[in-house]
N, C-alpha and C positions, 0 to 999 in steps of 0.2 A: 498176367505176365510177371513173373519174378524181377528183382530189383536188379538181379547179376544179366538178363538178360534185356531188360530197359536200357542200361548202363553201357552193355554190348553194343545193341543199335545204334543210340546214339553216339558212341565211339566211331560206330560203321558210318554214319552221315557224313561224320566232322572230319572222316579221314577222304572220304568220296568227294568233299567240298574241295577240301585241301590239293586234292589229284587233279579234281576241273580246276583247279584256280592254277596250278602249279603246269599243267598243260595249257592255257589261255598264256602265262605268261610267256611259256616257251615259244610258241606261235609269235610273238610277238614280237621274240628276241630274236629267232629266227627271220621274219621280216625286214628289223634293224638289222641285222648282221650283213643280212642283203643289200639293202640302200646303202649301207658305210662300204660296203665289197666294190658296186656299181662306181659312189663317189670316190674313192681311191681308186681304180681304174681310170678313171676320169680324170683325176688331178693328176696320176702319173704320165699319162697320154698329154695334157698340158706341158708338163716338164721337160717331155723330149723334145714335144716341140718350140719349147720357150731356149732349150738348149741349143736345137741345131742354129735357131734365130739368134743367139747370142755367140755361137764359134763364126757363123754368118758375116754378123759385126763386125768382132774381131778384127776380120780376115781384112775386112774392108779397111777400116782401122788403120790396120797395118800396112796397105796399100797406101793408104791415102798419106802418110805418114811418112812412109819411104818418096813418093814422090813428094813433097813438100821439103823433104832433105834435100832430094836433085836440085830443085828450084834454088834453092839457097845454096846448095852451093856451087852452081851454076851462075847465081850471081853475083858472089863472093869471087870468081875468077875474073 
């Protein structure tokens, strides 16, 4: 085997190595890409619900607030 065709092959391993490694990574990145997609669907699902529980409050809040004015000044007259 000539020296320009040793050189060939072993060109052809290191680039075949580089393909499986560069495809293992991507599988992997793909994987993560999946779990971070999952987790963000998830936190945002949290957030709607952490929002309508927080206009919820609010609401109450502002009930509870508005009567606490009546009382007072109800007892102010």
């Amino acid at each position: 085997m000539s020296k320009a065709a040793s050189a060939k092959d072993r060109v052809d391993v290191a680039l075949s190595r580089l393909e499986t490694m560069l495809e293992e990574r991507l599988r992997a990145e793909a994987v993560r890409s999946e779990e971070l997609a999952k987790r963000l669907n998830k936190l945002e699902q949290q957030h709607d619900e952490l929002k309508k529980v927080a206009i919820d409050v609010e609401g109450r809040l502002e009930r509870a607030m508005e009567y606490i004015r009546s009382l007072l000044a109800a007892d102010q007259e």
